[in-house]
C-alpha positions as CSV (number, residue, x, y, z in Angstrom):
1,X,18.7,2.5,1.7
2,X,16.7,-0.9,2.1
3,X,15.0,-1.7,5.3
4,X,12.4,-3.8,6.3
5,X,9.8,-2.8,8.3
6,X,9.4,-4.1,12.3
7,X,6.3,-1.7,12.7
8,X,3.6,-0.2,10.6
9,X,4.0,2.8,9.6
10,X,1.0,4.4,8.4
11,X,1.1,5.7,4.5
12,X,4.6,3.7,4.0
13,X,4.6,0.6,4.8
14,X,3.5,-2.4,7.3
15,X,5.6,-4.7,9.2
16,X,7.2,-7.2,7.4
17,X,7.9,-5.3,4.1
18,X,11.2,-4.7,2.6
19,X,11.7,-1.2,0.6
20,X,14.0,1.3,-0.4
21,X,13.5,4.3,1.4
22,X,15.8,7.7,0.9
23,X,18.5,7.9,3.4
24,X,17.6,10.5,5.4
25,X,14.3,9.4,6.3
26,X,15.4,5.9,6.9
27,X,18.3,7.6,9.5
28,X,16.5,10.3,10.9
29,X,13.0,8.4,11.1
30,X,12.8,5.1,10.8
31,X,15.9,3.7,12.5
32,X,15.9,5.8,16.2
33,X,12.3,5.4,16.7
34,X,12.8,1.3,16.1
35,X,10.3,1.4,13.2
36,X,12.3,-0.7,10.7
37,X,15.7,-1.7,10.4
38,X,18.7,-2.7,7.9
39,X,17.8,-4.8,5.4
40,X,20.1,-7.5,6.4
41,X,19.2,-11.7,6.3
42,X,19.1,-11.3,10.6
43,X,16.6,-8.6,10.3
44,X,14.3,-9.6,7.5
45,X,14.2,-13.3,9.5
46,X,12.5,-11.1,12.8
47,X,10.8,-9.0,10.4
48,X,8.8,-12.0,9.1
49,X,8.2,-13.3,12.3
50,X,6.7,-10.6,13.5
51,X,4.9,-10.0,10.2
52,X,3.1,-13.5,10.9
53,X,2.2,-12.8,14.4
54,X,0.8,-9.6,13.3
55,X,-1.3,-11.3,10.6
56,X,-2.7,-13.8,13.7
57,X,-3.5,-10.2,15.4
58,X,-5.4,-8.9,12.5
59,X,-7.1,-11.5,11.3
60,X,-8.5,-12.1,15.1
61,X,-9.3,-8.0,14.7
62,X,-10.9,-8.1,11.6
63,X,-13.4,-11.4,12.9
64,X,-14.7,-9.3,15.8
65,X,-15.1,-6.0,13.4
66,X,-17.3,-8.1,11.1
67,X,-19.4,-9.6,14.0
68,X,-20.2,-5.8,15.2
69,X,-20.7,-5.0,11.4
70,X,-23.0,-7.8,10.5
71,X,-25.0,-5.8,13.5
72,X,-25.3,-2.9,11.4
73,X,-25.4,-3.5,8.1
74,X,-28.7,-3.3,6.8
75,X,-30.0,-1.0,9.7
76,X,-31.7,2.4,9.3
77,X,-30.1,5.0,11.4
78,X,-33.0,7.6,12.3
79,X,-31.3,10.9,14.0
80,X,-33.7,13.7,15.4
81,X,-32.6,17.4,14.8
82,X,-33.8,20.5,15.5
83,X,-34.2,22.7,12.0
84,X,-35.0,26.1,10.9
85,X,-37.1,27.3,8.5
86,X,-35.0,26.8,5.4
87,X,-34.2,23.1,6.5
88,X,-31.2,23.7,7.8
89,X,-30.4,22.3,11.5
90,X,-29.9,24.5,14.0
91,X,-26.6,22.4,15.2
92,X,-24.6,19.2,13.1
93,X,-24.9,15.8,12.9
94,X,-21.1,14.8,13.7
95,X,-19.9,10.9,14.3
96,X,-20.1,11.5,17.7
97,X,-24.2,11.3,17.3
98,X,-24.3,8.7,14.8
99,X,-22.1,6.3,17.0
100,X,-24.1,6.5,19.5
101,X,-27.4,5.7,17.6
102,X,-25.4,2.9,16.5
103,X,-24.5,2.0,20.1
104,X,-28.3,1.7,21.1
105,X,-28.9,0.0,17.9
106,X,-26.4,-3.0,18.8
107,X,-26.4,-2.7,21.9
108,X,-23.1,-2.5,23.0
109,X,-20.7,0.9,22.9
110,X,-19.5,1.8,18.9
111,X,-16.2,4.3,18.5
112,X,-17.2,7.3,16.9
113,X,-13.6,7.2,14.8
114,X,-14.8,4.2,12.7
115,X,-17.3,6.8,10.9
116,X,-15.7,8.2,7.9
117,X,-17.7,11.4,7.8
118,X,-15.8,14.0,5.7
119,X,-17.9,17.2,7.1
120,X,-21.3,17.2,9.9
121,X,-24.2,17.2,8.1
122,X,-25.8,20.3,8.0
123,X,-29.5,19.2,6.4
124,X,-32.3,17.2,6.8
125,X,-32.5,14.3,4.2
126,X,-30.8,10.5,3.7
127,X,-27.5,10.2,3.5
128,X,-25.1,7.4,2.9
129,X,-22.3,7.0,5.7
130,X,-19.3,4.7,5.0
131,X,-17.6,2.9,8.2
132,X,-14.1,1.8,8.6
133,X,-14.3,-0.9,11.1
134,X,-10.5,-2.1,10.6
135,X,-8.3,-1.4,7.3
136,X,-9.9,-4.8,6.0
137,X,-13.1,-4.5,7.2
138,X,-15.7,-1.5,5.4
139,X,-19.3,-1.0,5.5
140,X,-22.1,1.1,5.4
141,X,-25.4,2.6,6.8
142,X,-27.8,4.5,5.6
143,X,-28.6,7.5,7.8
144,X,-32.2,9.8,7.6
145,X,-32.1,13.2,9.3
146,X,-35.6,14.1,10.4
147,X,-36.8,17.3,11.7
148,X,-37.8,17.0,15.1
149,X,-41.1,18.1,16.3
């Protein structure tokens, strides 16, 4: 079945597109919850508009995410840890911490969700940590984990 998209929906599609979907997903899914609709000349017409006025949206998104990166980028993140004898800390270093280093960095409050951090870091050293401000705008910060005295 075609249908074109009046929402994103994440790992499918975003608002605007037309695709063929199977059936059952399309009836079961898609339609009731309002997340796309028929592929008719009606719906694909309200489907781009809503398309552009999300494009406004995100572009307005994405130049506030690269202000607040610009703050970052470039900056070394220091974190203080308590560590045992082997080097290993005595707790994790989740997102949670490093957003809010980044929040006293910038100076203004950082979500710890932006943080792509696959596991906590477990040991002292440098690490590399990716950020996902919006899906357009990435970055990065280099991160030190220093034993604490």
């Amino acid at each position: 079945m075609r249908v074109v998209f009046l929402e994103d929906v994440p790992g499918t599609a975003q608002v605007g597109e037309i695709k063929a979907v199977k059936n059952g997903f399309a009836r079961n899914f898609l339609l009731p919850r309002n997340l796309a609709a028929p592929a008719t000349p009606d719906a694909i017409q309200h489907a781009s508009a809503l398309a552009r006025v999300e494009e406004k949206r995100q572009a307005a998104l994405d130049g506030e995410a690269q202000k607040q990166l610009d703050k970052i980028t470039g900056t070394a993140v220091s974190l203080h840890a308590r560590v045992g004898e082997q080097g290993r800390l005595y707790g994790s270093v989740t997102a949670g911490d490093i957003a809010e280093e980044l929040s006293k960095l910038i100076g203004e409050e950082f979500d710890r969700r932006k943080i792509d951090l696959a596991e906590p870091i477990r040991e002292i050293g440098e690490y590399h940590i990716s950020i996902r401000m919006t899906r357009n705008v990435h970055g990065a910060v280099d991160l030190t984990v220093v034993a604490e005295e």
